[in-house]
N, CA, C and O atoms as a Tinker XYZ file with bonds, in Angstrom:
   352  protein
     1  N     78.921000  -63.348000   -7.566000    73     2
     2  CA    79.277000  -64.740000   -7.724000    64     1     3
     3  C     80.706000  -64.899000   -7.241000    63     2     4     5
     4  O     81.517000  -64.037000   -7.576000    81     3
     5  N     81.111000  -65.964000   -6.450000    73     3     6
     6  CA    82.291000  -66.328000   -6.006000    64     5     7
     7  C     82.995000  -66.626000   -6.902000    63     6     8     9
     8  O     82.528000  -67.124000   -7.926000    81     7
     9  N     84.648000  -66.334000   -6.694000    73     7    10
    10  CA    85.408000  -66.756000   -7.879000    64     9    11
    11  C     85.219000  -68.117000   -7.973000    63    10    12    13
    12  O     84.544000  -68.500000   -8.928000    81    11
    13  N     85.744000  -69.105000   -7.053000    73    11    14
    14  CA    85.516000  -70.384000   -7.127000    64    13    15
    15  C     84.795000  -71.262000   -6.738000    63    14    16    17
    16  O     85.382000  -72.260000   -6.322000    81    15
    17  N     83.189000  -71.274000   -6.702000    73    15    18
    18  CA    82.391000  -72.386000   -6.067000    64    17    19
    19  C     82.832000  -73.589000   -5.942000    63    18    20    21
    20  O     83.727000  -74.146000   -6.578000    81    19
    21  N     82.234000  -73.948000   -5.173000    73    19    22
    22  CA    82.763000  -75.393000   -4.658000    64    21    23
    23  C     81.597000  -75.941000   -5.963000    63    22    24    25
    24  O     80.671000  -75.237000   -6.367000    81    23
    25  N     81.930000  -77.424000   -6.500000    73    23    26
    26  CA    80.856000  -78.264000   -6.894000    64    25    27
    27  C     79.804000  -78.453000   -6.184000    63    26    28    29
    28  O     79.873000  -78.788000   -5.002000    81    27
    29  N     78.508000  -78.231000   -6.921000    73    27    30
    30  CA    77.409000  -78.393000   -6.272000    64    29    31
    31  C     76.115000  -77.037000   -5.673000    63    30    32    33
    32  O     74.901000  -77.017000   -5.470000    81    31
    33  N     77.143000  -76.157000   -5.590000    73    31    34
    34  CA    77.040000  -74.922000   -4.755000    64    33    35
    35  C     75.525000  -74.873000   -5.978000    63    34    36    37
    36  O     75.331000  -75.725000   -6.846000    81    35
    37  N     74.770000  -73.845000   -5.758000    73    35    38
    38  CA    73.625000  -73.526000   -6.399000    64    37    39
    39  C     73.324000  -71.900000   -6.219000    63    38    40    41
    40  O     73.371000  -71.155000   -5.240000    81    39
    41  N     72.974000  -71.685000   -7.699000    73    39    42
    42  CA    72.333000  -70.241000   -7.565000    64    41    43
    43  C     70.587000  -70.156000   -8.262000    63    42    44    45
    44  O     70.048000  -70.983000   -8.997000    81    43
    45  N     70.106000  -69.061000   -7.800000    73    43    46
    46  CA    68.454000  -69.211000   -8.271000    64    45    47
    47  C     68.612000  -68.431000   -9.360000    63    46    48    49
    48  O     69.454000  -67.563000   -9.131000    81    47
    49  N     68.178000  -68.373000  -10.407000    73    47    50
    50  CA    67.941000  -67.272000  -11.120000    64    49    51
    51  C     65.996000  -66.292000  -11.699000    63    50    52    53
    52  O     66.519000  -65.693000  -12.639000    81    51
    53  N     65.351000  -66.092000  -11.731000    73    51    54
    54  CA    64.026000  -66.000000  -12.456000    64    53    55
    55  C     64.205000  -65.787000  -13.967000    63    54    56    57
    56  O     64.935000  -64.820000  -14.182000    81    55
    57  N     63.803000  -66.340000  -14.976000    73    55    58
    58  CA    63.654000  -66.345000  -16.239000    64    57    59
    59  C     62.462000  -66.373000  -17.176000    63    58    60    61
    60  O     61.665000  -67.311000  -17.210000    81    59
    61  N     62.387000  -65.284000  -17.939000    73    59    62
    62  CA    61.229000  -64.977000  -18.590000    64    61    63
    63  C     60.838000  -65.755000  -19.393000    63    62    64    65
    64  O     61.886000  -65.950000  -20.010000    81    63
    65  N     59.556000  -66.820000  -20.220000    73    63    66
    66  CA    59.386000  -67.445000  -20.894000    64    65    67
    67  C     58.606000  -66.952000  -22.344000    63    66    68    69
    68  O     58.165000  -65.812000  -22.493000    81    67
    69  N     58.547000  -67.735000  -23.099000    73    67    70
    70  CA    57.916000  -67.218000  -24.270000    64    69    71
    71  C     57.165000  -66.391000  -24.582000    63    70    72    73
    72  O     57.188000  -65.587000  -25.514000    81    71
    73  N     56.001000  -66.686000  -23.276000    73    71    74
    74  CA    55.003000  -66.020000  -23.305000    64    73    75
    75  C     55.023000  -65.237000  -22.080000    63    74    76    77
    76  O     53.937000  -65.215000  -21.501000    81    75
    77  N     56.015000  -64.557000  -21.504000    73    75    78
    78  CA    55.961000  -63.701000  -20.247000    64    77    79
    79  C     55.891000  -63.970000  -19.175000    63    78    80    81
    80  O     55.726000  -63.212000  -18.219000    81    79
    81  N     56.056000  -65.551000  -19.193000    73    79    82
    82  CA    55.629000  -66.253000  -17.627000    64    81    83
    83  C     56.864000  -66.156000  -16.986000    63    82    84    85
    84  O     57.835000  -66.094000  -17.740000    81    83
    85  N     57.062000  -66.128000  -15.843000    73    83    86
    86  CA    58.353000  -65.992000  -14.950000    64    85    87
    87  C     58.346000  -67.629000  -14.588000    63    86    88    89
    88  O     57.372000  -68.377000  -14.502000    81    87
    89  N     59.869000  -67.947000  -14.393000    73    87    90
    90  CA    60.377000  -69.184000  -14.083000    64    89    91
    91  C     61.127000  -69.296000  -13.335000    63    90    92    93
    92  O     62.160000  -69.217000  -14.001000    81    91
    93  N     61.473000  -69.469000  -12.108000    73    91    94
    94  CA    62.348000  -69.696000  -11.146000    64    93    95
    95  C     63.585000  -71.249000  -11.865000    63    94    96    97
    96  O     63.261000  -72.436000  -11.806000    81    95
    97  N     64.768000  -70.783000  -12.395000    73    95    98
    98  CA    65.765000  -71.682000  -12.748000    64    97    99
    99  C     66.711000  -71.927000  -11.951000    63    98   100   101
   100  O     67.267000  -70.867000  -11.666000    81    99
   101  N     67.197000  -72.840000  -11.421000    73    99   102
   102  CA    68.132000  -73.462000  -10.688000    64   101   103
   103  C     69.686000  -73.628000  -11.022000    63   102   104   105
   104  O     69.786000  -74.663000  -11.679000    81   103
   105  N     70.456000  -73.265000  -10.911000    73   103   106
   106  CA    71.551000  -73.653000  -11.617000    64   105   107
   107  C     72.952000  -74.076000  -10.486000    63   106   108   109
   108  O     73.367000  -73.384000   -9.556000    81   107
   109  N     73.495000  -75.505000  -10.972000    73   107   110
   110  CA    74.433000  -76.151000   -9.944000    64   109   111
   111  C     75.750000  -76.007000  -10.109000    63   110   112   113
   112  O     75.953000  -76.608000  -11.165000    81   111
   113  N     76.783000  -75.587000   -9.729000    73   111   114
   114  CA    78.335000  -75.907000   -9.948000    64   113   115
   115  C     78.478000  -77.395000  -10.300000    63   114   116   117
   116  O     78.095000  -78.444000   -9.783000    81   115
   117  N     79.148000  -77.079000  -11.332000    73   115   118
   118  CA    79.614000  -78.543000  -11.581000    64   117   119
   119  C     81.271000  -78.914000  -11.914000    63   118   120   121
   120  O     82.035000  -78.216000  -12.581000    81   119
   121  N     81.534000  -80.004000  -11.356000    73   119   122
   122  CA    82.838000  -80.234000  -11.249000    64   121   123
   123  C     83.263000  -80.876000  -12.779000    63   122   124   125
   124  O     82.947000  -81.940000  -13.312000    81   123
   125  N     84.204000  -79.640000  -13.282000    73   123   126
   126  CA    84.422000  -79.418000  -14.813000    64   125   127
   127  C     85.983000  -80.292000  -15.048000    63   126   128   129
   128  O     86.939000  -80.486000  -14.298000    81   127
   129  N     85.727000  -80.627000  -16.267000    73   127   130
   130  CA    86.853000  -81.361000  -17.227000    64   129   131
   131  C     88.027000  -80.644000  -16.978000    63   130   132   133
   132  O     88.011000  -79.492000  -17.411000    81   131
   133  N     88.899000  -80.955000  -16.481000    73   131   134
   134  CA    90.139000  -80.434000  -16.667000    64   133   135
   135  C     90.420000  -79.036000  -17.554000    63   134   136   137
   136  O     90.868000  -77.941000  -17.214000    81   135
   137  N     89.952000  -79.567000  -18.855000    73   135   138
   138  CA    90.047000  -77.962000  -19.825000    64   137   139
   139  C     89.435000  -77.103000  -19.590000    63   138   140   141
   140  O     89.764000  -76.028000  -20.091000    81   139
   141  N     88.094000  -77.177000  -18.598000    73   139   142
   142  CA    87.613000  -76.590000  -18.079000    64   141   143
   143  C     87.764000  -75.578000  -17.292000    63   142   144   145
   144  O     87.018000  -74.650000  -16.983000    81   143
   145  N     88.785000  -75.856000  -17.013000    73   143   146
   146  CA    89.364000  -75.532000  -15.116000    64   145   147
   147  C     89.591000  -73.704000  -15.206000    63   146   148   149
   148  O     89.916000  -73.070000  -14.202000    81   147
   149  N     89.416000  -73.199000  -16.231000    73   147   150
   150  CA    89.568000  -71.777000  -16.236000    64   149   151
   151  C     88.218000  -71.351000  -16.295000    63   150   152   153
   152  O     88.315000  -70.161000  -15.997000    81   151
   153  N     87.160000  -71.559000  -16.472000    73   151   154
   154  CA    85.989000  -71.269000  -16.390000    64   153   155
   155  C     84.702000  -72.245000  -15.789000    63   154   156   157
   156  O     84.463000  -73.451000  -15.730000    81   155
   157  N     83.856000  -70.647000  -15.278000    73   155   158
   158  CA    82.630000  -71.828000  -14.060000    64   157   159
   159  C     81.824000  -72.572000  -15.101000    63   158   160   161
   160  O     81.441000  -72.053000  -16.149000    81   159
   161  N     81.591000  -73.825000  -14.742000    73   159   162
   162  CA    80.414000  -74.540000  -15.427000    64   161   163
   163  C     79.012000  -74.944000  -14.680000    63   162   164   165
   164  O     78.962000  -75.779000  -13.777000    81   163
   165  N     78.069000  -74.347000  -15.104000    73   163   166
   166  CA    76.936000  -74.478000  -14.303000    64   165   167
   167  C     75.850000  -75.094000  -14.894000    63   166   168   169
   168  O     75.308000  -74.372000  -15.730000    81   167
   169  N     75.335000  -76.204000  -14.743000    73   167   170
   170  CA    73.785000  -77.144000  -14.796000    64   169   171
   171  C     72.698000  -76.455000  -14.530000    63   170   172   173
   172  O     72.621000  -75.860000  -13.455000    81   171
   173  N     71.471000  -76.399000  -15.625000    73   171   174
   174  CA    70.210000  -76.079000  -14.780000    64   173   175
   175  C     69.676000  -77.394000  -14.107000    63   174   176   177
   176  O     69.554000  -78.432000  -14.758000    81   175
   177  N     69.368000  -77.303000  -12.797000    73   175   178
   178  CA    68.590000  -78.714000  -12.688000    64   177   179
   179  C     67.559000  -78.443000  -13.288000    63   178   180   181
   180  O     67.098000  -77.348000  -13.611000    81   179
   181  N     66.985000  -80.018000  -13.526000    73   179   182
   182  CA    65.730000  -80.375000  -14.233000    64   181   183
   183  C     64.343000  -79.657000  -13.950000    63   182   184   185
   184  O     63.997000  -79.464000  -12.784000    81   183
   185  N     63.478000  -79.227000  -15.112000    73   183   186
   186  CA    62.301000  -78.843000  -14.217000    64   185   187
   187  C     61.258000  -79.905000  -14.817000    63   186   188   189
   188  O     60.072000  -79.579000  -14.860000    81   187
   189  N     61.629000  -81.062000  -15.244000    73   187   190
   190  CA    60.435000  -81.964000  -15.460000    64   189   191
   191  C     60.885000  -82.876000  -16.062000    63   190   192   193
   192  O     61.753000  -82.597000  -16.889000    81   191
   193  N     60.537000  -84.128000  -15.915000    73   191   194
   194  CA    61.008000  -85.412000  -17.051000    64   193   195
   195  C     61.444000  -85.273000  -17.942000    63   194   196   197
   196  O     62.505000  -85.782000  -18.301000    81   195
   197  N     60.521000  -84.295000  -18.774000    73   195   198
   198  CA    61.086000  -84.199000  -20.565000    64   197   199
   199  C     62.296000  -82.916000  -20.590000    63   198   200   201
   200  O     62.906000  -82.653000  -21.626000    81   199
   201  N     62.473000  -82.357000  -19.605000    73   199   202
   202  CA    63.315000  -80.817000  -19.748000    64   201   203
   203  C     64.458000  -81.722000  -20.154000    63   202   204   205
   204  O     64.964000  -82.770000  -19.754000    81   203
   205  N     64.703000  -80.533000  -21.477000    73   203   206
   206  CA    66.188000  -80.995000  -22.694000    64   205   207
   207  C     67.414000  -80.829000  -21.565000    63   206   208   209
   208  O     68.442000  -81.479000  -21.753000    81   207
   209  N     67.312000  -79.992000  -20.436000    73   207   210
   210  CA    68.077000  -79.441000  -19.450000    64   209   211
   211  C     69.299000  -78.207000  -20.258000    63   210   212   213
   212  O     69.384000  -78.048000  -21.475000    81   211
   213  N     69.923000  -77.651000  -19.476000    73   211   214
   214  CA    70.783000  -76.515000  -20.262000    64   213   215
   215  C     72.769000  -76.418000  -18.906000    63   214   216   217
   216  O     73.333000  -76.491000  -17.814000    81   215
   217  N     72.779000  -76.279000  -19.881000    73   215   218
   218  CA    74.980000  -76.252000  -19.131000    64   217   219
   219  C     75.006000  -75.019000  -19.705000    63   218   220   221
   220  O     74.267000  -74.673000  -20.627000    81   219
   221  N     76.195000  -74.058000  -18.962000    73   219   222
   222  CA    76.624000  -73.095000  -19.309000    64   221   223
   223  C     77.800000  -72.961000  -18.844000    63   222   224   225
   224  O     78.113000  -73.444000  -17.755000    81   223
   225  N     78.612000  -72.299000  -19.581000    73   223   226
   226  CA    80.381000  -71.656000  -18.883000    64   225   227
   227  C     80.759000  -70.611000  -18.654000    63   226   228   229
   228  O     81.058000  -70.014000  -19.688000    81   227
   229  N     80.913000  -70.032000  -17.736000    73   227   230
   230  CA    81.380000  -68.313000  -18.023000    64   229   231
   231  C     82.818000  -68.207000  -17.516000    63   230   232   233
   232  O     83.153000  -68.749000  -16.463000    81   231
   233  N     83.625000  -67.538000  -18.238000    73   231   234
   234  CA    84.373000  -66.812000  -17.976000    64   233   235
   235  C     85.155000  -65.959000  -16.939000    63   234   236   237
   236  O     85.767000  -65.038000  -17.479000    81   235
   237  N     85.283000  -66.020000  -15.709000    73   235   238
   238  CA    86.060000  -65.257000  -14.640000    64   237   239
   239  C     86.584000  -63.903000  -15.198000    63   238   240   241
   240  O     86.082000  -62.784000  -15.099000    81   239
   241  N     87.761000  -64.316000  -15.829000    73   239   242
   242  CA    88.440000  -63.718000  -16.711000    64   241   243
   243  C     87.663000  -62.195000  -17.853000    63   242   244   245
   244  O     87.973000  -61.016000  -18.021000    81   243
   245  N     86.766000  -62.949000  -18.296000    73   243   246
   246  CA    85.933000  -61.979000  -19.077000    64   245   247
   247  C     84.688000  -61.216000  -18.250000    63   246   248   249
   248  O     83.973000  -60.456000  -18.903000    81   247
   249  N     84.468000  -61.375000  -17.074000    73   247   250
   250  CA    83.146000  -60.669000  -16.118000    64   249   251
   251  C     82.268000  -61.550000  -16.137000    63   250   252   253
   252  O     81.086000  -61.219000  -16.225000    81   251
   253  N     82.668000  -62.957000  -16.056000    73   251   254
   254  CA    81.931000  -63.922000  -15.872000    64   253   255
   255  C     80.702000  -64.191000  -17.489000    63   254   256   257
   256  O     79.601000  -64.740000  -17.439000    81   255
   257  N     81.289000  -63.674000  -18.592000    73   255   258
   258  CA    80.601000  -63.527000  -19.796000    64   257   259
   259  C     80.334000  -65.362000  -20.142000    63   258   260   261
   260  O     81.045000  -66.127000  -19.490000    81   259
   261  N     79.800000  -65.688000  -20.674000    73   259   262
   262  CA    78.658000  -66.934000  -21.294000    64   261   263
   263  C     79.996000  -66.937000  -22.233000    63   262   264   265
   264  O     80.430000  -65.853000  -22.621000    81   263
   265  N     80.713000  -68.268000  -22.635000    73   263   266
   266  CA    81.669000  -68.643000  -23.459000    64   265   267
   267  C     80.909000  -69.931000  -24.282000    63   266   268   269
   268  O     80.975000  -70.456000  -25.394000    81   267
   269  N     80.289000  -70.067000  -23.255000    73   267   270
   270  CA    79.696000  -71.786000  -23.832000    64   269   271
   271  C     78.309000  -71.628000  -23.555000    63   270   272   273
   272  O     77.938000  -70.969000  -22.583000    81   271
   273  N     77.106000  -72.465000  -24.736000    73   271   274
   274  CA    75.571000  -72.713000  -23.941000    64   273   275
   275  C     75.239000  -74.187000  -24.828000    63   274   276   277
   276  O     75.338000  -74.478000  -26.020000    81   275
   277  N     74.863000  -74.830000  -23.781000    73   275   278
   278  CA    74.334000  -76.554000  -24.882000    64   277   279
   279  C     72.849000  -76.315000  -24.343000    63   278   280   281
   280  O     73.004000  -75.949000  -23.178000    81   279
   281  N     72.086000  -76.333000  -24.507000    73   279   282
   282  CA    70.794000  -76.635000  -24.356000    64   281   283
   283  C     70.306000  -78.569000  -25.022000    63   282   284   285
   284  O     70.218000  -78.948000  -26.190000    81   283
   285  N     70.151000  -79.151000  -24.089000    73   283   286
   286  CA    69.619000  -80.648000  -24.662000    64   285   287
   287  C     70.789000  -81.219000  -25.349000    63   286   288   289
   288  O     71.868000  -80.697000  -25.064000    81   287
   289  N     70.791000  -81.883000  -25.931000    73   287   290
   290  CA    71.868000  -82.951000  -26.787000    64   289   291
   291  C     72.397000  -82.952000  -28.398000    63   290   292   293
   292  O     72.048000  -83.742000  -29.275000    81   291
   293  N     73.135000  -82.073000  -28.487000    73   291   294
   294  CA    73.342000  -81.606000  -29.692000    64   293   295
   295  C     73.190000  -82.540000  -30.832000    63   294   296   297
   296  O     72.855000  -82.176000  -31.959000    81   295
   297  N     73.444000  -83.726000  -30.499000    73   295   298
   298  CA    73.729000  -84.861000  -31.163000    64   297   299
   299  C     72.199000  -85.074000  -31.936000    63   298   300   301
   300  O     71.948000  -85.417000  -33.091000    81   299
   301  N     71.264000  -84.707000  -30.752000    73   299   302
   302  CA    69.817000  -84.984000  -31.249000    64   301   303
   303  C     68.924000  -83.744000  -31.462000    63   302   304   305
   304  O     69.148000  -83.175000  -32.530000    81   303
   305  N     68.274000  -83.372000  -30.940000    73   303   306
   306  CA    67.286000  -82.420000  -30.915000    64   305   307
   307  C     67.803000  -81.071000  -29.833000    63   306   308   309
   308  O     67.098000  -80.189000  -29.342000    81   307
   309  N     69.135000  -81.279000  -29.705000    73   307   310
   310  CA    69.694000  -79.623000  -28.935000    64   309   311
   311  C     70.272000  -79.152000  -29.828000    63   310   312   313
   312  O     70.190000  -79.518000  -31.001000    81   311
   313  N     71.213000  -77.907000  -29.213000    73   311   314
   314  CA    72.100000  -76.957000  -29.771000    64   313   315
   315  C     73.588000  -76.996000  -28.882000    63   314   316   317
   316  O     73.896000  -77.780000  -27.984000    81   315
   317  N     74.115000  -76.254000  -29.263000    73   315   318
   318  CA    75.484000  -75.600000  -28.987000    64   317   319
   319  C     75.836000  -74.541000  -29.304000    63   318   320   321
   320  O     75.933000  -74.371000  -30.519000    81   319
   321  N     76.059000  -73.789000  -28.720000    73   319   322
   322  CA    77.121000  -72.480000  -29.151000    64   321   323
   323  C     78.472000  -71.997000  -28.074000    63   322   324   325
   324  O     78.405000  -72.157000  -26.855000    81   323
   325  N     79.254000  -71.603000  -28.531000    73   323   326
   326  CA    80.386000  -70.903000  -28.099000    64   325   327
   327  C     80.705000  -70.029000  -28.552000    63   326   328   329
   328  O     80.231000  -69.737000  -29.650000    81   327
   329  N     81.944000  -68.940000  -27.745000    73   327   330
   330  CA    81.980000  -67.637000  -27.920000    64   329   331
   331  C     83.530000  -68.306000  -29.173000    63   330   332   333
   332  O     84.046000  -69.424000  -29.215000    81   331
   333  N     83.773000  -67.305000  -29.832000    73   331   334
   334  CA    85.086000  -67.529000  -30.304000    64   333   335
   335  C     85.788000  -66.382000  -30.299000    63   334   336   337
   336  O     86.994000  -66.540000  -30.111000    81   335
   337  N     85.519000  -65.590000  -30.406000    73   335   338
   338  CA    85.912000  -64.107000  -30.834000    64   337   339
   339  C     85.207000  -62.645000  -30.022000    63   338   340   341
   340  O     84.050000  -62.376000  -30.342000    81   339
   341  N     85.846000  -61.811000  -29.085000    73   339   342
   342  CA    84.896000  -60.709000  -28.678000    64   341   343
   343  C     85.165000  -59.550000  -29.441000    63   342   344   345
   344  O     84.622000  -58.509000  -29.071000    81   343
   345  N     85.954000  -59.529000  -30.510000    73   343   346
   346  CA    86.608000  -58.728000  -31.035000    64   345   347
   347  C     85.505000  -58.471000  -31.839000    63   346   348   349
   348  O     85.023000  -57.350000  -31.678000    81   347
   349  N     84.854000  -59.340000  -32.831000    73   347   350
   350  CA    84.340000  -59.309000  -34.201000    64   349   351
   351  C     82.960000  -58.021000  -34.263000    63   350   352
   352  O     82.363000  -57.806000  -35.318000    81   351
């Protein structure tokens, strides 16, 4: 992965599902919040009307490690998590 993608840039990933099915996931650079600006933020695009969709952040700094994951709308029927600590 490049240190700095441009916005937009896209990577493929395959991802295993519940039941063992393979999924081809999409994921976009996205042009991040200012506070952002130290770590990549990447979009899955959509894979269907109802997909909750998923954001992620990684780290440069840490080997590109997952700091942030929202899956759907926390507010409603998603989640959130962040890293706080690698120590613990």
């Amino acid at each position: 992965m490049q240190a700095s993608p441009a916005p937009g840039g896209r990577w493929r990933v395959w991802v295993a599902g519940l039941r063992g099915e393979l999924r081809e996931w999409t994921f976009e650079a996205v042009d991040g919040a200012p506070e952002d600006a130290a770590v990549l933020h990447l979009r899955r695009l959509p894979l269907g009307p109802h997909d909750p969709g998923v954001e992620l952040w990684l780290d440069p700094a840490r080997g590109y490690w997952p700091v942030r994951l929202r899956q759907g709308d926390p507010e409603t029927r998603g989640f959130e998590i962040s890293l706080s600590d690698v120590n613990s």
